[in-house]
GUMARKOL-309364 format. One record per residue: residue number from 1; residue in one letter; y, x, z of N, C-alpha, C in turn. Coordinates in steps of 0.001 Angstrom, whole numbers, plus 524288, in hexadecimal, padded with zeros to 5 digits. Example, Ala and Ser with C-alpha at 12.3 -4.5 7.8 and 13.67 -1.06 7.14 Angstrom:
BEGIN
 resi resn  n.yy  n.xx  n.zz ca.yy ca.xx ca.zz  c.yy  c.xx  c.zz
    1    a 7E9C6 83386 81E78 7EE6C 8300C 81E78 7F31C 83390 81E78
    2    s 7F736 83232 81BA8 7FBDC 83566 81BE4 8001E 83264 81EBE
# end
This chain:
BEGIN
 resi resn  n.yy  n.xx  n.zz ca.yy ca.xx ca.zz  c.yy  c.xx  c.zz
    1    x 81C1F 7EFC4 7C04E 817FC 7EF58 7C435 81851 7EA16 7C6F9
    2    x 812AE 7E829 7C91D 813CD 7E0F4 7CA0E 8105F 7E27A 7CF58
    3    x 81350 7E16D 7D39A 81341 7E07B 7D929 8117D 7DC7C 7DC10
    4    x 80B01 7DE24 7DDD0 80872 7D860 7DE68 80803 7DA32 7E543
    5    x 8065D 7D5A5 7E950 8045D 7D827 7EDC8 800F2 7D38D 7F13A
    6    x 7FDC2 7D5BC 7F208 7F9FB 7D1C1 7F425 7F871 7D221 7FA42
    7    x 7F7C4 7CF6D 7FDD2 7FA04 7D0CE 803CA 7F392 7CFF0 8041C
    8    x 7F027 7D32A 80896 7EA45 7D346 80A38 7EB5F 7D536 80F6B
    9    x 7E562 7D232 8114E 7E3DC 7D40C 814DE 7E522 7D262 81BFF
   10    x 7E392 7D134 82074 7E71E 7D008 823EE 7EB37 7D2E7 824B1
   11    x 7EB97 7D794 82345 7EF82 7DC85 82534 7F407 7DA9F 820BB
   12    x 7F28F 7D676 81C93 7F7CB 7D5B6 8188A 7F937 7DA27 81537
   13    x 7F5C9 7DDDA 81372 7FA3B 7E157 8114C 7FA24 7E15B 80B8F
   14    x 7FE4B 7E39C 80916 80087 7E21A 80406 7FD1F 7E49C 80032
   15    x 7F9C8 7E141 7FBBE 7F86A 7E421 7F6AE 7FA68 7E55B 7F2CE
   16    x 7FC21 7E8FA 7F158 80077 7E90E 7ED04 7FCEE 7E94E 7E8C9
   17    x 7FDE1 7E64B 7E34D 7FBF1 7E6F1 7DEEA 80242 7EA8A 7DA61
   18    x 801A0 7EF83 7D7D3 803F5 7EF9F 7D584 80381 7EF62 7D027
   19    x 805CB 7EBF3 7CAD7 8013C 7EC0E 7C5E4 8055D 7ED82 7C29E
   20    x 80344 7F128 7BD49 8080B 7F216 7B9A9 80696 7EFF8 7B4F6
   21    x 8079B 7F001 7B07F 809D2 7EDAB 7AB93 80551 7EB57 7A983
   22    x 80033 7F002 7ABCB 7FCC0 7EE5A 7A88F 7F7D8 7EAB8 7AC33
   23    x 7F8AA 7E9F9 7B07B 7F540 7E6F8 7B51B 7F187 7EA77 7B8D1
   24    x 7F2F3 7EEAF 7B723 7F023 7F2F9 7BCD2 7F541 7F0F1 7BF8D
   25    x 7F146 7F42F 7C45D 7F483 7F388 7C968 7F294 7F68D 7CC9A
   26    x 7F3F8 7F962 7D15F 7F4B0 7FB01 7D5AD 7F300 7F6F7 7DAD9
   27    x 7F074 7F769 7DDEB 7F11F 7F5E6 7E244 7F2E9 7F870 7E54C
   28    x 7F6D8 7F716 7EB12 7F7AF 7FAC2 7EF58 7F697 7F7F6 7F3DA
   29    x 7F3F3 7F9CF 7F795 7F073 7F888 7FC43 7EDFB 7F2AB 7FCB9
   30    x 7EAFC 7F34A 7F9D8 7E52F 7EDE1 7F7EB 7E42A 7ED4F 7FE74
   31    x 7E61B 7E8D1 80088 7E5C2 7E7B8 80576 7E037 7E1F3 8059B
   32    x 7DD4E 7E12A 8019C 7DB43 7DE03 80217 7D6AA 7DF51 8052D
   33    x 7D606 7DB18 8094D 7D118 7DC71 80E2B 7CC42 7DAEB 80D8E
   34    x 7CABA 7D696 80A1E 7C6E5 7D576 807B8 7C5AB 7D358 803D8
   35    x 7C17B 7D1EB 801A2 7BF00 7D127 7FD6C 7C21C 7CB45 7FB34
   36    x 7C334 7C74A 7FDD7 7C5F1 7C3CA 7FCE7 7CBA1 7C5EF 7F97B
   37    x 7CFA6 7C8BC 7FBE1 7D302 7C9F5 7FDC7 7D2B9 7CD71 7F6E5
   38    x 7CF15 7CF89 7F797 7CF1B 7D32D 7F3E1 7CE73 7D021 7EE1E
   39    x 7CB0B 7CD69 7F006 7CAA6 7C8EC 7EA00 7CF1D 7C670 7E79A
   40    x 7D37D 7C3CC 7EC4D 7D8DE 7C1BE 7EA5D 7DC28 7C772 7E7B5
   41    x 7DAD5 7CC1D 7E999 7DD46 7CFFB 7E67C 7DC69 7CFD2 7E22F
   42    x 7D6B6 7D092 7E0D8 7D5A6 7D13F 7DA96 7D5AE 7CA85 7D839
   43    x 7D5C3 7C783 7DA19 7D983 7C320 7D680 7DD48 7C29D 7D5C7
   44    x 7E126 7C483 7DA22 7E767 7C78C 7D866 7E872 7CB46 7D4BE
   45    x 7E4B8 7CEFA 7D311 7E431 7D300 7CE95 7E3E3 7D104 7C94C
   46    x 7DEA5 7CBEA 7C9C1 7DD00 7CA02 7C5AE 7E231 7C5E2 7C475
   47    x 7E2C6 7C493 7C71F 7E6BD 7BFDA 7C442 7ECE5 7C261 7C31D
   48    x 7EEE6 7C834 7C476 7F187 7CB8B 7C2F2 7F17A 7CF20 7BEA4
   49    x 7EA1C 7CDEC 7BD86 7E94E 7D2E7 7B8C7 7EB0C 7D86C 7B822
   50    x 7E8E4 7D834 7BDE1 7EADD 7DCAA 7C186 7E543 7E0F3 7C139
   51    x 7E67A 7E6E0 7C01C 7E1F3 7E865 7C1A4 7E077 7EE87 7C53F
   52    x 7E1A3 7EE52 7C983 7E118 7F2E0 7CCF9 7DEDD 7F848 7C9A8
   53    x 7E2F7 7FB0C 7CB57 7E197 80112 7C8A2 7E3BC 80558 7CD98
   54    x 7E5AE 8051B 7D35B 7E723 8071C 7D532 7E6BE 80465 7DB2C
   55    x 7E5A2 80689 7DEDB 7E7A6 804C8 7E368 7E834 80A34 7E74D
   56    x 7ED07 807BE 7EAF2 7F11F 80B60 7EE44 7F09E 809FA 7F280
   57    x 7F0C3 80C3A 7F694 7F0B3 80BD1 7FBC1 7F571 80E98 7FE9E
   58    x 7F8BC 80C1E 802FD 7FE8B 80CCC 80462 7FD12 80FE2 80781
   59    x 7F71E 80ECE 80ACF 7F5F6 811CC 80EB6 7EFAC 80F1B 81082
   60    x 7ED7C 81104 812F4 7E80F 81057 814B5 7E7B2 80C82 81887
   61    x 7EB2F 80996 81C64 7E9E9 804C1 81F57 7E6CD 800AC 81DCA
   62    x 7E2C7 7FF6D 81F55 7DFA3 7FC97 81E96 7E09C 7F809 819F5
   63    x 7E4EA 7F452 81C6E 7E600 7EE37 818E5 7E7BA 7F0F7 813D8
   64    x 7E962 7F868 81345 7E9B1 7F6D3 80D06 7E523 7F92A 80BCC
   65    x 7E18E 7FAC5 80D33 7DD30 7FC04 80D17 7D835 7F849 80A5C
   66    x 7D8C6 7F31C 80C3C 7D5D3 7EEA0 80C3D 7D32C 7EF65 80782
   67    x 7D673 7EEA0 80398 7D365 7EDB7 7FC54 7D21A 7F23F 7FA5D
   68    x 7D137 7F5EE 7FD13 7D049 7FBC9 7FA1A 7CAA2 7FD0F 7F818
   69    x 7C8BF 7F8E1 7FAF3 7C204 7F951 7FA47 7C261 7F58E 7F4C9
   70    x 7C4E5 7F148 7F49C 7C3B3 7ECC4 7F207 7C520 7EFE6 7EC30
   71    x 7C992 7F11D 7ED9B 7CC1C 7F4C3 7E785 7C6F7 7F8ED 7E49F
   72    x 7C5BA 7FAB3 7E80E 7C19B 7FE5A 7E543 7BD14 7FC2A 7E457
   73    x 7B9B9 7F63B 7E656 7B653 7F659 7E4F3 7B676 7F294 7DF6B
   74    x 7BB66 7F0D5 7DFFC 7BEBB 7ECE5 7DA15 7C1A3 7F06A 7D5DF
   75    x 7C3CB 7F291 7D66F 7C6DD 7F601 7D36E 7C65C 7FD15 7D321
   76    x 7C27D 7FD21 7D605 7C09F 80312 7D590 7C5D6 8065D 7D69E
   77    x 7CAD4 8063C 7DAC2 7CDC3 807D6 7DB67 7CE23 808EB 7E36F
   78    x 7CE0E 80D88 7E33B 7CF10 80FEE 7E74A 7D50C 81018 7E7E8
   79    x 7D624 8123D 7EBA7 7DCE0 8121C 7ED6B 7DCDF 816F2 7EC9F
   80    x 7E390 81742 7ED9B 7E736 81C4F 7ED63 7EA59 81C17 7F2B4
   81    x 7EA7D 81FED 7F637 7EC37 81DE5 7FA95 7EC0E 823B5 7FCFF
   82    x 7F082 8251E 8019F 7F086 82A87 802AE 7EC10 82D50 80741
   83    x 7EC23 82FF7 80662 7E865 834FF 8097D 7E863 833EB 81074
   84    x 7ED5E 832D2 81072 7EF02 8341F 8164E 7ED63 82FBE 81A08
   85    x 7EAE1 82AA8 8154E 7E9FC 82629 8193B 7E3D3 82562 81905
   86    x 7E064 82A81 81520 7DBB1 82860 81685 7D85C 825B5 81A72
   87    x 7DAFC 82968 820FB 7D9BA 82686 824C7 7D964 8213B 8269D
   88    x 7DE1E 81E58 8234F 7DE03 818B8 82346 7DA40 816FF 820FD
   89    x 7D8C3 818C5 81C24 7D4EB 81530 81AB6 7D07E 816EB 81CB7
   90    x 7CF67 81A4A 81D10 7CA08 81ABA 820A3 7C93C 819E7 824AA
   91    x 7CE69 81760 82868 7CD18 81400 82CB1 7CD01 80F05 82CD9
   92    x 7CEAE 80DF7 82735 7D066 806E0 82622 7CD88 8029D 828FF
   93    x 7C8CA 8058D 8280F 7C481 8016B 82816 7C2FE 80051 82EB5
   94    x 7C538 803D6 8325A 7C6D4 8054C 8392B 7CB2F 80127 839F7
   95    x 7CEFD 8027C 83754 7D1A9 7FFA3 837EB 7D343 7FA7F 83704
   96    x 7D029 7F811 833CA 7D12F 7F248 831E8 7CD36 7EF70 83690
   97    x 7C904 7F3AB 839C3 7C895 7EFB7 83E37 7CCFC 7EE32 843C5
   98    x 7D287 7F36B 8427F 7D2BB 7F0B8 8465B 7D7C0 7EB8A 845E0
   99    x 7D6B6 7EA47 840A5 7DA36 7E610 83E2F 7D4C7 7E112 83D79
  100    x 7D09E 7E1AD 83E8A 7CDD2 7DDAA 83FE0 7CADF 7DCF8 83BB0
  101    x 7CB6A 7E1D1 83585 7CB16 7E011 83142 7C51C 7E473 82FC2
  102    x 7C345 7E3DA 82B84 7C080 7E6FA 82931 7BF5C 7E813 82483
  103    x 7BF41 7EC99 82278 7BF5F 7F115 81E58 7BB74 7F5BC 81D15
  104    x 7BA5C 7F5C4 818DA 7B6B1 7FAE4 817E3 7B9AA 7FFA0 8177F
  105    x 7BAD5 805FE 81934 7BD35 809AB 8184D 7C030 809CB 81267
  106    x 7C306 80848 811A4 7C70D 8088C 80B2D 7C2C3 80C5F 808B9
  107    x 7C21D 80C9B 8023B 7C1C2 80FCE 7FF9D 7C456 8154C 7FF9E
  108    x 7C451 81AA2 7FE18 7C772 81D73 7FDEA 7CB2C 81DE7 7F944
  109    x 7CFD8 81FDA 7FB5E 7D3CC 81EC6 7F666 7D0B7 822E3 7F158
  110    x 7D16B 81F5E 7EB0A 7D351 82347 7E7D3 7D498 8286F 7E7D3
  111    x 7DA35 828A0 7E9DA 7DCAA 82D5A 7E8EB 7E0EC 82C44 7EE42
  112    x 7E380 8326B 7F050 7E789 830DD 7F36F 7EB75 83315 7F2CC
  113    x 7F092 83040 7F2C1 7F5AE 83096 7F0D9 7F918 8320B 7F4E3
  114    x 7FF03 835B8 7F26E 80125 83687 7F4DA 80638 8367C 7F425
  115    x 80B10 838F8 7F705 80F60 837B9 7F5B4 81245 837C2 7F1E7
  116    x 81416 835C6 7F02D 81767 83727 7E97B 81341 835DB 7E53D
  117    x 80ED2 83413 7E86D 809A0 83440 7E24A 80BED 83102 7DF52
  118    x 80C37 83074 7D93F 80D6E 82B44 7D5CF 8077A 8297F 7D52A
  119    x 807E4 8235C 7D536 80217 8216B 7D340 8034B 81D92 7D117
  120    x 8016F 81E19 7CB48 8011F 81A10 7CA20 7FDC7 816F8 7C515
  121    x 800C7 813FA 7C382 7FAD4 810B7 7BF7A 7FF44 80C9C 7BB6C
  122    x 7FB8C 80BB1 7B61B 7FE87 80913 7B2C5 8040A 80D1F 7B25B
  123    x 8090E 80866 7B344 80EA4 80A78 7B303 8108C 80923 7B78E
  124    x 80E6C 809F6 7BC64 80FD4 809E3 7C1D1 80F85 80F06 7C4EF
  125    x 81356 81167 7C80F 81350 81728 7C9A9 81482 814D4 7CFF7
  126    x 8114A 815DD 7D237 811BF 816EF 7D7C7 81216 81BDF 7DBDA
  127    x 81726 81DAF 7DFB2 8162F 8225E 7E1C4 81627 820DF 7E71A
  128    x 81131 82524 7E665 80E30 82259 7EE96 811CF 8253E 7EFA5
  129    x 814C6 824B4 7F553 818E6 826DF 7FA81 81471 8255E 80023
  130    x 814FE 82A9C 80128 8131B 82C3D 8057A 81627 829C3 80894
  131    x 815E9 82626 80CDC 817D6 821F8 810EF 81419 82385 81759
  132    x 81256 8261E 818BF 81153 82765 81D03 813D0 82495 8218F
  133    x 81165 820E9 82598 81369 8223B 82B5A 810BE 81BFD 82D03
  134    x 80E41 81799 82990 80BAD 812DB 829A3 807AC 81693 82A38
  135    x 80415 8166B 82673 7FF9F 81D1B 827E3 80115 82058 825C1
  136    x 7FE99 8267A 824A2 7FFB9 82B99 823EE 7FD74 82954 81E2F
  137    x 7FAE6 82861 81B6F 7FC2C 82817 815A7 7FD34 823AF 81290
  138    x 80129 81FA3 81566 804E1 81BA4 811C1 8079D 81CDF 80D65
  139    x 806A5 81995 808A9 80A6E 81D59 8050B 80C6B 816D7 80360
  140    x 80F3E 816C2 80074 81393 812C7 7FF25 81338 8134C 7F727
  141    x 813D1 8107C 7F282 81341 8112C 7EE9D 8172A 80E9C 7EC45
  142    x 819DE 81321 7E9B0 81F93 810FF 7E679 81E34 810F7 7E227
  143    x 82130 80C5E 7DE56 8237B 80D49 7D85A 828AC 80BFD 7D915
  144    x 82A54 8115D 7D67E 830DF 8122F 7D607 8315C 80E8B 7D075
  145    x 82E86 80EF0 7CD4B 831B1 80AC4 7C8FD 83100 80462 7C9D5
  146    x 82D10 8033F 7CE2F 82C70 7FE1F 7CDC4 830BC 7FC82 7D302
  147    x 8325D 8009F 7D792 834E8 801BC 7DA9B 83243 7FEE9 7E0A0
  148    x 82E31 8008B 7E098 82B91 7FC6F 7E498 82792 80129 7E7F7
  149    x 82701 7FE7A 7ECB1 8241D 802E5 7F02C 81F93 80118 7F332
  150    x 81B12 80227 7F3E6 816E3 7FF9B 7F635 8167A 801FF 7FAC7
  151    x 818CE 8007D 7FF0D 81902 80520 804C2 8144E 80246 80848
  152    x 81013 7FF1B 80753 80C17 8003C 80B92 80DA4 7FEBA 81041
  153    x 80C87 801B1 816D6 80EE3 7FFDF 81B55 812E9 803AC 81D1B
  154    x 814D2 80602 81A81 818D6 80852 81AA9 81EF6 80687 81C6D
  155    x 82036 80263 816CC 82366 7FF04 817A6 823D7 7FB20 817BF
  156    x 82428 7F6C4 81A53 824A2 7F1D0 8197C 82B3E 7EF83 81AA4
  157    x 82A24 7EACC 81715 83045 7E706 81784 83074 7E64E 81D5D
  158    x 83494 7E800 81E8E 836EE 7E954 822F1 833AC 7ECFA 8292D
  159    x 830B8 7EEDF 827E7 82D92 7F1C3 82AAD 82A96 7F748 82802
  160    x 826D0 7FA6E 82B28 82391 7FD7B 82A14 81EB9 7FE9C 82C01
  161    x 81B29 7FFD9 829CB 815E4 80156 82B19 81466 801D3 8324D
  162    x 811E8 801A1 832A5 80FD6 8021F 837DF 80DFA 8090F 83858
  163    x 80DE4 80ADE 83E61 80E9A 81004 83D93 80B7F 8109A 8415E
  164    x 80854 80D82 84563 805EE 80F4B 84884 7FFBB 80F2F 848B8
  165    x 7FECE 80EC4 8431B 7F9B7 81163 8422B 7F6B5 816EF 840BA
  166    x 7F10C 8191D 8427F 7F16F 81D2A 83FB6 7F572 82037 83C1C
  167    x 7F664 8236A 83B02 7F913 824F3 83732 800A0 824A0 83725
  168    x 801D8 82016 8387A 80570 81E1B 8397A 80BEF 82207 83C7E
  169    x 80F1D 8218F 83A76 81348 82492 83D9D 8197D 82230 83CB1
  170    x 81ADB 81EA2 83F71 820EB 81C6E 83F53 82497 81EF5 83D42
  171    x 8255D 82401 83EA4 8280A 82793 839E8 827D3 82920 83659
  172    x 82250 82ADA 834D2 8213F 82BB0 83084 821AF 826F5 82DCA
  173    x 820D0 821C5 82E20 821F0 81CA3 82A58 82674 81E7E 82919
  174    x 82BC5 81E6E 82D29 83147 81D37 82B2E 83158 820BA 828D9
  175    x 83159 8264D 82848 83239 82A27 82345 83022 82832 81F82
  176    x 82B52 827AF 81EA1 828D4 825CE 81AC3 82BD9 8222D 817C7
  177    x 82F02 81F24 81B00 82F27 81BF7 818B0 83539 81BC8 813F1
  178    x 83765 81EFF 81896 83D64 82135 8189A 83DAD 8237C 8125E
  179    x 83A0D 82883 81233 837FC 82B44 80F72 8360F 82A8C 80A2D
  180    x 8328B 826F0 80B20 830DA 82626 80521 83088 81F4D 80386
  181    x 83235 81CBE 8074E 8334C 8181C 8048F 83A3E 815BA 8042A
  182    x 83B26 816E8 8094C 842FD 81609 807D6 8443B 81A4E 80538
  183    x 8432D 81E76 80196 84498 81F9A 7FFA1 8449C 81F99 7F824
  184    x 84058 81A4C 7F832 83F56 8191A 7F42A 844B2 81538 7F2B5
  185    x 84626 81434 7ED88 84A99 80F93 7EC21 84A97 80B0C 7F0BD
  186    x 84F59 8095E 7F137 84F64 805D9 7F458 84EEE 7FFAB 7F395
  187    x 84EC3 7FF8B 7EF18 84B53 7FA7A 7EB71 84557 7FA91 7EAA1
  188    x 84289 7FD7E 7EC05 83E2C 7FED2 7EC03 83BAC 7F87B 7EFC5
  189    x 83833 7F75A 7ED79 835A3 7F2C6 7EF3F 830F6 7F4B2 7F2E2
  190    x 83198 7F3DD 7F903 82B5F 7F595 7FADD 826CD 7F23C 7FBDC
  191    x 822EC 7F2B2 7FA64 81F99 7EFA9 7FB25 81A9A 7F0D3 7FDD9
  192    x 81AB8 7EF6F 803E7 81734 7F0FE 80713 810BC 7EF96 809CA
  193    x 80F15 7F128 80C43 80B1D 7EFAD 80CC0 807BC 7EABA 80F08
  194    x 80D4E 7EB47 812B4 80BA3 7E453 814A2 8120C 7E187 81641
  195    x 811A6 7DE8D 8121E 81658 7D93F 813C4 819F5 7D968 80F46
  196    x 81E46 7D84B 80E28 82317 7D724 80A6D 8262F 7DD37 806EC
  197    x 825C3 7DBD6 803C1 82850 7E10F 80057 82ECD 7E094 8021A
  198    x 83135 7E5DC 80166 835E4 7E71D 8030E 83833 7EA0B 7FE3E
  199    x 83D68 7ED58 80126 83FDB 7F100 7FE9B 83F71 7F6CD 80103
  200    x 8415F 7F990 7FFDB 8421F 7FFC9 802D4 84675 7FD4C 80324
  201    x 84BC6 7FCD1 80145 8515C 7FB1A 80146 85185 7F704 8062C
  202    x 84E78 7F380 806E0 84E4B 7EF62 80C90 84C5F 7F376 81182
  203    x 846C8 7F608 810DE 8456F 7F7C3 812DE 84886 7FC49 8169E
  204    x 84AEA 800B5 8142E 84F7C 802F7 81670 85236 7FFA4 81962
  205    x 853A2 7FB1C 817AC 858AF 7F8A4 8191C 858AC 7F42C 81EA2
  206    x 852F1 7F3DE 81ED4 85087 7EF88 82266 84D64 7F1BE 82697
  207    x 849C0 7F417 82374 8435C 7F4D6 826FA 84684 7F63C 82CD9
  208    x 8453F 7F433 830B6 846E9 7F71C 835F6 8452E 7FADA 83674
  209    x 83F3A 7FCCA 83634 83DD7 80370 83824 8430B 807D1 834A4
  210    x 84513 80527 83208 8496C 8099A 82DB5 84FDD 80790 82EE0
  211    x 8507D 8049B 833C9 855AD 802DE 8367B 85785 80670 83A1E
  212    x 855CD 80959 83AE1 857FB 80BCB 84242 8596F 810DE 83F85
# end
């Protein structure tokens, strides 16, 4: 599997491209905000020979929200994304005013996924983990053979998600996190939603919210 990521949007947040043997690929949270934005994507595709067959959503916050329209009216692909955050996206478009920004209501997902689901495409297996406590339906997307984890705002290199939005609960993150991501291998590579990829193995060993 070949690990691409493309940073959008003022909010910065991470596009993950994932592609396997044969040039499909996966997207996970298409953060692109406009039509510009969106165009350098699909020349990043084209000059990758890259060709979208999937896109994932970590969770419904707006900035990964951004390209969800663009994906479907280019690639005829709706998202996969859980139940519990519909509310996000159906307020997205509320909320990106009060970030100064503007948005049409996201498309509705595809289909909605849940804990332990495997998804996957080509010879790539992904299992969504329910991550709760950034919002009530964050989920995080592992491959155990490629050993790598897509945690969204869940986890970040040396920090975690923000908790005092809708939905949001400080405890519920740290279980979550306790729970179903330190307990994945500790070589496990994470790669989050906004800023620098890490380890679970650093992460335990560093993050301050997991010191006291």
């Amino acid at each position: 599997m070949k690990i691409f990521k493309l940073v959008f949007s003022p909010i910065e947040v991470n596009t993950y491209i994932l592609s396997d043997s044969s040039g499909n690929c996966a997207v996970i949270d298409c953060g692109c905000y406009n039509e510009s934005e969106f165009n350098n994507f699909v020349q990043f595709l084209e000059a990758e020979e890259l060709k979208p067959v999937l896109l994932l959503n970590t969770h419904c916050h707006l900035d990964h929200l951004f390209g969800n329209k663009f994906m479907l009216e280019k690639y005829n692909l709706r998202t996969l994304s859980c139940e519990l955050d519909e509310i996000n996206r159906k307020n997205a478009a509320q909320h990106a005013m009060l970030f100064g920004l503007t948005m049409e209501t996201p498309p509705e997902p595809q289909e909605y996924i849940t804990q332990g689901q495997i998804i996957s495409f080509g010879d790539i297996e992904l299992e969504a983990l329910h991550v709760p406590g950034h919002t009530t339906g964050s989920m995080a997307f592992y491959s155990k053979k490629e050993g790598v984890v897509f945690t969204g705002d869940a986890l970040f290199a040396g920090s975690i998600g923000r908790t005092d939005l809708p939905g949001g609960s400080y405890e519920t993150l740290l279980n979550s996190i306790r729970s179903r991501l330190f307990t994945l291998p500790q070589s496990t590579e994470v790669y989050p939603g906004h800023g620098n990829k890490t380890t679970i193995e650093k992460e335990m060993k560093t993050n301050p919210f997991f010191l006291s």
